[in-house]
Each structure stands twice: as C-alpha cells, then as structure tokens.
C-alpha positions in Angstrom: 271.0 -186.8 -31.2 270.2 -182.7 -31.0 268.8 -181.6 -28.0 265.8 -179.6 -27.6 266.3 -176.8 -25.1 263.9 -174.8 -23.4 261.2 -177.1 -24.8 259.6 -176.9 -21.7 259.6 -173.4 -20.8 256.4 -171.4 -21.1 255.8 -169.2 -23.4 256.8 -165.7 -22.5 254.0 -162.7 -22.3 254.3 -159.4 -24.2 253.2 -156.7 -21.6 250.1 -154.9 -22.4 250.2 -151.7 -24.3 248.9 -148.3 -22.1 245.5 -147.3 -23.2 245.5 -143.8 -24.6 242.9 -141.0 -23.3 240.3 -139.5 -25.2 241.1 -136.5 -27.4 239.4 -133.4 -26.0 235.8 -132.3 -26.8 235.9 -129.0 -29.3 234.2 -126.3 -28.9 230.9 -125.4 -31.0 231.6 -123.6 -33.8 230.1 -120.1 -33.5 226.4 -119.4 -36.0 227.8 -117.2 -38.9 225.2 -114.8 -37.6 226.9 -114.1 -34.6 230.4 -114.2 -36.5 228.6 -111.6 -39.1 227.4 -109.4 -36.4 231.4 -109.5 -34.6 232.5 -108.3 -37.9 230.4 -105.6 -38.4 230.9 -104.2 -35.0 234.6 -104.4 -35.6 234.2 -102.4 -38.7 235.4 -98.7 -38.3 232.1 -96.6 -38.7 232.4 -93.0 -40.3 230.0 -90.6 -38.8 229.8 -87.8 -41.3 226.9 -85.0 -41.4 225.4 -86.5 -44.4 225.2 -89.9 -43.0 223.1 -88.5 -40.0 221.0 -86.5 -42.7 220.1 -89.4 -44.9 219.4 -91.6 -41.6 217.0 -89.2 -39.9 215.0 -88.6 -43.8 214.8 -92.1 -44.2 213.1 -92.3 -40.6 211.1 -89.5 -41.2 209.7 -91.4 -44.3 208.8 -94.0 -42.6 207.0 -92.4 -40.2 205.4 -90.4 -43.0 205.4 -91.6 -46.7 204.2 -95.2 -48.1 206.8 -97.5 -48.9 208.1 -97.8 -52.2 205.3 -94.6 -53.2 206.5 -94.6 -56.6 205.4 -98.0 -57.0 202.3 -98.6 -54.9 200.6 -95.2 -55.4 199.6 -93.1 -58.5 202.2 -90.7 -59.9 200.0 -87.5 -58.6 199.9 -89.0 -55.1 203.2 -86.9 -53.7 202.1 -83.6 -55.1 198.4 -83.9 -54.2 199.4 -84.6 -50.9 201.2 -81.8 -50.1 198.9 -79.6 -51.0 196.1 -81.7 -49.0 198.3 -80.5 -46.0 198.9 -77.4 -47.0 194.9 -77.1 -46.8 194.3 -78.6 -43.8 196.8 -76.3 -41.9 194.5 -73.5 -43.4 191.7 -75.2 -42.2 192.8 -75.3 -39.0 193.6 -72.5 -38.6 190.5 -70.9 -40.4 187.7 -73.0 -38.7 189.8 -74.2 -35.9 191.1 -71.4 -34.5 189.7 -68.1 -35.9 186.2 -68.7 -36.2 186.4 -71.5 -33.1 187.6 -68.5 -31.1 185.4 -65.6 -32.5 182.1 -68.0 -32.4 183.3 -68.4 -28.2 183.7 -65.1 -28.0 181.0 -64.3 -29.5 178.9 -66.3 -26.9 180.5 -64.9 -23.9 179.5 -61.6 -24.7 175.9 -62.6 -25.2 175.8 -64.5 -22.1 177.4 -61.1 -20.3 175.0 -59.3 -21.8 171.9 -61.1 -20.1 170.6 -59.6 -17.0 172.5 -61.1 -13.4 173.8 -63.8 -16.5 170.9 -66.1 -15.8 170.1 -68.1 -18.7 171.0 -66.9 -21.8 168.8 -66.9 -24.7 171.0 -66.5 -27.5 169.2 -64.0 -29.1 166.5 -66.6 -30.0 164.2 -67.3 -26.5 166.2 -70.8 -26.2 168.4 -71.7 -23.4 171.8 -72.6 -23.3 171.2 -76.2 -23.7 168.5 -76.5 -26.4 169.9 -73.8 -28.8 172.5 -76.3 -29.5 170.2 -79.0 -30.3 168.1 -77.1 -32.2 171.0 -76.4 -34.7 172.6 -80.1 -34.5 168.9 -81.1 -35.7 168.4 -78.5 -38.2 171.7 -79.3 -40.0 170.8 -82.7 -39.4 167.5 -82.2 -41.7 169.7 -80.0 -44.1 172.3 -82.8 -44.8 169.5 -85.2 -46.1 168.0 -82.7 -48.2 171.3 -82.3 -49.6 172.0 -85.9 -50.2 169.1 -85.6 -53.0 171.7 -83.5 -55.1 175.2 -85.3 -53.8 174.6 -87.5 -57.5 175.3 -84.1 -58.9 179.0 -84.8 -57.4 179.3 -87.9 -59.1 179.3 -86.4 -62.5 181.9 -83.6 -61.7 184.0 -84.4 -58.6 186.4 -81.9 -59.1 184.1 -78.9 -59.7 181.9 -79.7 -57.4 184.4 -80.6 -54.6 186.0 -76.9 -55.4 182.4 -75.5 -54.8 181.8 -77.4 -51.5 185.1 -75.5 -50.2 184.4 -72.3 -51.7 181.4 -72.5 -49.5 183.2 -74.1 -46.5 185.7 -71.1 -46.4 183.4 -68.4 -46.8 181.2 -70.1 -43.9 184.4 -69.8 -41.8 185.1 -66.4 -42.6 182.0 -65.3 -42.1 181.9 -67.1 -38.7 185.4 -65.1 -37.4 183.2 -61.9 -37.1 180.8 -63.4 -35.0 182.8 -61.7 -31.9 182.3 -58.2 -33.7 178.2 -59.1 -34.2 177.6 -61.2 -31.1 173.6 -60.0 -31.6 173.5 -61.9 -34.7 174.9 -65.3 -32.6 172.2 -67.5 -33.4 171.5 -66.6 -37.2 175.2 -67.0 -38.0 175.2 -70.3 -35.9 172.1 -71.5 -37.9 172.7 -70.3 -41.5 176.6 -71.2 -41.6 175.8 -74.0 -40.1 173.5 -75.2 -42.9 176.1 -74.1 -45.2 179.0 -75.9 -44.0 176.4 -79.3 -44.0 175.7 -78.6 -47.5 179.2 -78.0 -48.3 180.4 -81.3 -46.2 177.7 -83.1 -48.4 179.0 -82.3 -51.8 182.7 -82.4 -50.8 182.1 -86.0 -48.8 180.2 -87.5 -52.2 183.4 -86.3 -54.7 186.1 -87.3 -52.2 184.4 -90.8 -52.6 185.6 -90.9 -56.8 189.1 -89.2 -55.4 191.6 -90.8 -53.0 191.1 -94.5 -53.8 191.9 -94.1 -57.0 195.5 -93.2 -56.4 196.4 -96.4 -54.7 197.3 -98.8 -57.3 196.5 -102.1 -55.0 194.0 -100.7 -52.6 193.4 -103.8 -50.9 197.2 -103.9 -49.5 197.8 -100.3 -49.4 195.3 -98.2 -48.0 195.5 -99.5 -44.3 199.3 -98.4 -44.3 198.3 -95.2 -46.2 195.2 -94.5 -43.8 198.3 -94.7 -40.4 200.7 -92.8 -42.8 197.9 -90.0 -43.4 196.9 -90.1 -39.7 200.6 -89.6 -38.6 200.8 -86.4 -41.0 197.7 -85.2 -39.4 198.7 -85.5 -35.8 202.1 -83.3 -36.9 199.4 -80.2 -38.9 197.5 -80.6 -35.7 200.0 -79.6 -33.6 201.8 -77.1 -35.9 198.5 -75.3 -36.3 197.8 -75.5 -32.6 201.3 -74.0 -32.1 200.8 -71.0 -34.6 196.9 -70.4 -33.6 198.6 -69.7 -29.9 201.7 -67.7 -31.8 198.9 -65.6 -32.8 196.3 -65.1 -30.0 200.1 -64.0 -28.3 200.5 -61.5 -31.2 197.0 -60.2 -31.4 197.0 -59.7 -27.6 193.5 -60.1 -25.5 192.1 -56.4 -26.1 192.3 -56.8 -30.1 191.2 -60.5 -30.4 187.6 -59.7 -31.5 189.0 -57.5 -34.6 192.3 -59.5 -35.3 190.3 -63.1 -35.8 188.7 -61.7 -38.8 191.9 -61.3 -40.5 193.7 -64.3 -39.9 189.7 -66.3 -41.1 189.4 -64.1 -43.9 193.3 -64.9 -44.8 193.7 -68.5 -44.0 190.0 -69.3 -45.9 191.6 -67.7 -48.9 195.0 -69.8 -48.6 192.9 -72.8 -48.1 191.4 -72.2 -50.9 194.1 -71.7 -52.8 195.8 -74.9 -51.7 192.5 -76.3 -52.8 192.8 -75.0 -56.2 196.6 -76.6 -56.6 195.5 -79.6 -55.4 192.6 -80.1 -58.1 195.2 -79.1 -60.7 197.6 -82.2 -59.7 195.0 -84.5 -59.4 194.7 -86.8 -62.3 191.0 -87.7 -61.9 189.0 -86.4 -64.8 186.2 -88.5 -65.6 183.8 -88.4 -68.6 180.7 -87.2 -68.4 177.5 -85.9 -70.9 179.2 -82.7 -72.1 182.6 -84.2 -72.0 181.0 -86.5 -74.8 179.4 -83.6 -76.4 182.3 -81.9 -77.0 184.2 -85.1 -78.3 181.8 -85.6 -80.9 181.4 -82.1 -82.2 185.5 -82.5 -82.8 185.2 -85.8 -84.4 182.3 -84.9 -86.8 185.0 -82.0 -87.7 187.8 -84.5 -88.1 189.7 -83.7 -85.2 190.9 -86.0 -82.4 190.1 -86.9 -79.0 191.2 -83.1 -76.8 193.4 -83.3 -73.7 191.4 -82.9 -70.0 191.4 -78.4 -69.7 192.5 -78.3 -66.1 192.3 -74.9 -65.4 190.6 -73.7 -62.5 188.4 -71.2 -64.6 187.1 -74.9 -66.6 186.4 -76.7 -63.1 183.8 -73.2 -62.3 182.0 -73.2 -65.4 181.2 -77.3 -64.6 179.4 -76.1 -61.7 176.7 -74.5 -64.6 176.3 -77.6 -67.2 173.2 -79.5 -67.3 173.1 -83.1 -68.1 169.8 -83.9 -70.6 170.4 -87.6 -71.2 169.1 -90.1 -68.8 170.0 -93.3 -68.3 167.9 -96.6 -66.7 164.6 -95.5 -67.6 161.4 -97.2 -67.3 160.6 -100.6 -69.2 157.3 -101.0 -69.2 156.8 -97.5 -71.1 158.4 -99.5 -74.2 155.8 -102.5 -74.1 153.4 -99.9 -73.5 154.0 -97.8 -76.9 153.2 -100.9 -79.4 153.7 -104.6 -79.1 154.9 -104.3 -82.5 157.7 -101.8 -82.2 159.0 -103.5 -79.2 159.6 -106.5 -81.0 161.9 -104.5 -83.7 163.8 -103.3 -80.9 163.9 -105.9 -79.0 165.6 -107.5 -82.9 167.4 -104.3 -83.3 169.6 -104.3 -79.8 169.9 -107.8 -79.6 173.6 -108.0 -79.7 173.6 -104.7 -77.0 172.8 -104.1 -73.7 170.6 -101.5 -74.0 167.2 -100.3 -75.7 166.9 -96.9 -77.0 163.3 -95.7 -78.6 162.7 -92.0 -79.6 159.6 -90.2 -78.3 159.2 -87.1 -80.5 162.7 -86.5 -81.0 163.6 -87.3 -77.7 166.0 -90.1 -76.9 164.4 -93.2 -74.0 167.2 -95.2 -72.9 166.4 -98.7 -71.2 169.8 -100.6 -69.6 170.1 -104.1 -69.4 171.3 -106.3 -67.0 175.3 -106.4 -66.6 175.9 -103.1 -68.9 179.3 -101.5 -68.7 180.6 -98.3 -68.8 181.2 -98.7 -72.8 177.6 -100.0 -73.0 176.3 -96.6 -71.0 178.7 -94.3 -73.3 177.6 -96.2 -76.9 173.8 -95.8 -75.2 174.9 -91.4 -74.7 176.6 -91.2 -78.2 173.5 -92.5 -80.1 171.6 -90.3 -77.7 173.5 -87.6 -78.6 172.6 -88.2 -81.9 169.4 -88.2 -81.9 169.3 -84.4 -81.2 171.3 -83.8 -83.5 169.7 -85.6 -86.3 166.1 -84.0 -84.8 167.7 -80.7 -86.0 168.6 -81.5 -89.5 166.2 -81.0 -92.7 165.8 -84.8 -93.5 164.0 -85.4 -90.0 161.9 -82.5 -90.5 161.2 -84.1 -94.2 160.2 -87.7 -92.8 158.0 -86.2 -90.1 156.0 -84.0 -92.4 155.6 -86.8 -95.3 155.6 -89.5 -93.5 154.2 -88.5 -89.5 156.0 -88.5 -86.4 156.0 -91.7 -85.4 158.2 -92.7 -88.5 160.4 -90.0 -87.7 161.1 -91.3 -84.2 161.7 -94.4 -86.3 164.2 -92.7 -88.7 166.2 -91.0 -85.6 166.8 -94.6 -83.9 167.8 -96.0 -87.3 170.3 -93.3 -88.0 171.6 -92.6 -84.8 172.2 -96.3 -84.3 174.4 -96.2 -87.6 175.9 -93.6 -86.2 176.6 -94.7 -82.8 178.1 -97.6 -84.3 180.7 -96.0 -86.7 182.0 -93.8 -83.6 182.5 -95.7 -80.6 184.3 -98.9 -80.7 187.9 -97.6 -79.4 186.9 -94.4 -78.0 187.3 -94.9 -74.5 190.8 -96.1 -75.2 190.9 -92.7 -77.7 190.1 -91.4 -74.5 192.3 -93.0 -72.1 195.3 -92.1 -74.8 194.2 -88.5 -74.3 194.9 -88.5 -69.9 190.9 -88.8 -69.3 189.9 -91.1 -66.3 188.2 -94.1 -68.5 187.4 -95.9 -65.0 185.2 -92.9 -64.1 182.3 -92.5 -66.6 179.2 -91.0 -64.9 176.3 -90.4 -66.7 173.1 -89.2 -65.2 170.8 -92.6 -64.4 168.0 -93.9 -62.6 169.9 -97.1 -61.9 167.5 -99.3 -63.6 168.7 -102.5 -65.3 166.6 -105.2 -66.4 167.2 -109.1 -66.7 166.3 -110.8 -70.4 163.6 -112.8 -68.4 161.9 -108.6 -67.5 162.4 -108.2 -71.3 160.8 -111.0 -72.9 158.0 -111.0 -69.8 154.4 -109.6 -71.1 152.8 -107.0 -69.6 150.1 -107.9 -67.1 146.7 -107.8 -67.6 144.7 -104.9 -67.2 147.2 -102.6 -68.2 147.1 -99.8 -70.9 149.4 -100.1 -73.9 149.2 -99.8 -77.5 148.3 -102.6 -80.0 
C-alpha cells in the first residue's frame, strides 16, 4: 500500500509580484510655428547694401503706391501720377507761396498806408471784415453762373481741364505782383478771384470723367488709392513748404515784394507744363460731335477709324469747336407736326430707341427710354447725315418738285439708310483705334421718354397739325 505524503499540507503561496510605477508624463510637443520661427532665427542673416535698398523701396511703396498697381489700376496710372505731383508742387508753390505771400504783403502795405492804421478800406470804402465777404459772396455767385457751362466739360475733358489751369496759373501769377501794386488790392482780389472760381468750375466738372476711370475695380480700390494719394500729398506739402522757406531765405526781406513775381511767374509756367505731360499720358479720349464728324468724312473716303491726336496744340483747338446736334429734345413738337407723320415714325424707329424727324433740313432727335451710348451715337451719325444730304443736288431736286415737307421726308429716309450701313461695329472700330468707348458725350437735354409718353395723345386744347 503507497503512502500519500504531504497530503495534508496546505498549499504553498507564490509571493506577490511588485507593482511597477507609472512611466513619466512627456512633454508637449512644441506648434511647428514656434519650431518654424526657432529655425529662422537660427538662420545666419546677410545684411548687404542692396538688401537694405530693396527693404526700405518696398516700404516706401507701401506707404505710397497701390498694391499690385499693375493689376488694379490702368496702365497710364504710374505716369499720370507723377506728373499730377509734379503739378501740385508747382501749385504750391505758385498759389501757395508766391502769390499767398505777395497778396499778404500786399495788404500790409495798404493797411500801413491808412491814416493812425485805423480801419482799412482796401481801396474800396469796406472794412477789414466785410471786404472779405464781399468777395467770398461774389465768387460764390460767379461759380453758379459758371456751372451753366461746366456741360461744356463733359464733351472735352481734357481741353477744357487744360483751359481751367491755363487760367488758374495766370490768376496766380498775376496775384504775385500784388505786393508791387498794393493800390490795386481789391480789384486783383475780386477779378482773380472770379477767375480762379471759373477755372475751379471747369477743371472740377472734367476731373469728374478723369481719375475713376483709371481704377479698374473702383469699388475695392479707390479707398486705398484716396489714403495712398493723401499720403503723397502730405510729403509735396511739406517739400514745397520746405523750398517756399529755402526761398523767402534766398530772396531776403528787402527784395521779397520783386522776387515773388519770379518764382509765381516760373512755377505757374512749370505747372503748366506738368499739366501739359499729364494730359498727354492720360488715356481718356472720349468721343464727341466732331470726333464723329471726322470719322465719317474718312469712312465715306474709305479710310479707317484714325488714332486719338494727343498733341497739346489738338487739345487748344477743342476749346473752339461747336457742337450743332442736340440730343433729348422735345416730344410733343413731333405729335404736334401731323398725326400722320408721327405714326410713320413711330413704324419707322420701332426697332430703335430713338425718333429723328427733319424740320427744313435740320435734324430733331427724340430719346427713348433706356438708350445707350450706341443708341445716342447711331441717333448723331444719321444726324450727321442729314446735313450732309441737305447739301447735295438730289435734296435740292425733291424740295423744288416735290415741296419741303417731302424733302424733310427724303433726308430721314436716306439718312436712316445711311446710318444703318455705318454704325453697327463702330464703337468697337473705335475702341480698336485707343478712343475711350465708355466716354461718349454728346450735347443733350436729358430727355428720354417711356413707350407709354409715346403712344399717349396729346391733350385737348392743344395746337397740332392734322
């Protein structure tokens, strides 16, 4: 029999395994931005003179230029510019300076001039403080007599912006004798004064067709443009404040009263040279009556479409052309002239947005509601056309065989013909040629009627023709 040993013994207890600790936390991992920014401060840095150069240009242009100018502004934007502050240093120092001074002067020596310096009467019976006033309110009254012929600006910006400044600078230079004349004060004061408010008139009304045209997206540009002009004008300010005192120092106190003349008489005829350049750059020129005119004489003569003449001789000789056509006339004087003849034109210009009747010979142009600048320049060429055809043998053949009212009737007929065969793709003839297409000014009453002020009859009691 085996024997069982140890079957009574208890079972023996493996001793518990030690518990093992934790590892340790790690440490956050650094933002690659931070890491980016150790890296780049480790990096050795060259400092080299051109390095500095570029870094201060590019600062400079920030202060200064647009960003990305090539792309957000016109490519005449740069060299218009500089010439703009090439002008207004010259203004500055014309208007600013020399005749600021002389005209100070100028009153001085009147007011010395007065017995015990009592009040002065500036040569006109008026006191100090209403003289003044009496000017402020005189060019006040000349600047709205003006605005009657600002639409004249409309037409011809550039010309008539060039004009404006011609007449700005010779008001200035005038004004930088006043210390040498300070008995004519008050006539100088008045009569410059009215021709600097004429001058700001016509100068305000063509700047309006000018600057916005050069942004390309004027809704995001121009606010950063208007800082970025206002930051180049602070700079002239002071550079023209700094050579006005360079020369009051040079000119010395005992010669001031002859020297101002010379440095107005110089820096109005710098100004308007700068003036000058900066027309010439400006790629702004619009199409008006005798821009038309000409076009058709070289397209009845089979040429094509001429290139914008920008010399400054062109821009003066604007100043004398006279626009006969007329735009947004009167629509009652059409129901007026026959019931019958209305109708036909009312059938004949259907398809177009405007009505145009001939009155012996002369052309009567109607506009219709939501007519665009091709609408107002088909509505010119046929115009145009009718005084032509007025001059030819055939219309004086209808109107002696057949009376004149059958001749007006002839003129619209083949004008119309005409009109048609010419201007569908002309403006982009035009625009092919370096003419402003977004600029076509014609002279017009503003007029436009609705189709319901068309088909509406006239009301009763008044004249008109059966």
């Amino acid at each position: 029999m085996l024997k069982i040993q140890n079957a009574h013994r208890p079972p023996v207890l493996s001793s518990p395994r030690p518990t093992q600790p934790p590892p340790p936390p790690q440490p956050p991992k650094s933002n690659r931005s931070d890491e980016l920014e150790t890296l780049l401060k480790a990096q050795p840095r060259e400092v080299s003179l051109n390095g500095l150069l570029k870094s201060t240009r590019e600062s400079l242009q920030s202060l200064f230029i647009p960003k990305n100018v090539e792309k957000t502004m016109t490519k005449d934007y740069l060299p218009t510019r500089l010439w703009w502050m090439g002008r207004e240093v010259m203004s500055n120092l014309s208007y600013g300076f020399a005749a600021s001074q002389a005209t100070s002067l100028a009153l001085e020596l009147v007011v010395k001039s007065q017995p015990a310096a009592a009040v002065a009467t500036v040569g006109l019976g008026l006191g100090m403080y209403w003289f003044p006033k009496v000017v402020d309110q005189f060019r006040n009254a000349t600047s709205m007599a003006s605005s009657t012929l600002a639409p004249v600006a409309d037409r011809r910006p550039k010309a008539w912006f060039l004009a404006g400044d011609i007449l700005d600078n010779l008001g200035t230079a005038v004004m930088s004798c006043a210390a040498l004349m300070p008995g004519l004060y008050a006539p100088l004061s008045i009569g410059v004064g009215a021709a600097f408010t004429v001058a700001g008139v016509l100068k305000r009304r063509a700047q309006s067709n000018m600057f916005y045209r050069q942004a390309i997206n004027p809704r995001d540009t121009l606010p950063e443009i208007n800082t970025k002009e206002s930051n180049q004008s602070i700079v002239l300010n002071l550079v023209s404040m700094g050579a006005g005192a360079a020369l009051q120092w040079g000119i010395g106190a005992t010669g001031l009263a002859a020297g101002l003349p010379i440095v107005g008489l110089a820096a109005a005829a710098l100004g308007t040279l700068a003036t000058v350049r900066f027309l010439s750059h400006l790629d702004m020129e619009n199409i008006n009556e005798s821009v038309v005119r000409r076009t058709l004489d070289r397209l009845e003569q089979g040429q094509e479409v001429s290139a914008p003449d920008r010399k400054v001789g062109r821009l003066l000789t604007q100043l004398l052309e006279r626009d006969k056509i007329e735009l947004g006339q009167d629509l009652i004087r059409l129901k007026q002239a026959g019931s019958a003849r209305y109708q036909d034109l009312l059938s004949t210009y259907q398809s177009k947005n405007y009505l145009l009747e001939s009155f012996k010979g002369q052309p009567y142009i109607v506009m219709k509601e939501g007519a665009s600048k091709e609408d107002s320049l088909a509505a010119v060429i046929q115009a145009i056309h009718v005084e032509k055809l007025r001059a030819t043998p055939e219309y004086q053949q209808v109107e002696q065989s057949r009376g004149s009212d059958a001749a007006d009737y002839w003129l619209v007929e083949q004008s119309l013909a005409r009109a048609q065969a010419q201007t569908p793709g002309l403006l982009e003839r035009f625009q092919a040629q370096g003419w402003a297409t977004d600029l076509v000014n014609f002279r017009d009453r503003e007029e436009r009627y609705s189709q319901q002020d068309l088909e509406k009859p006239l009301d009763p009691g008044q004249a008109a023709l059966p």
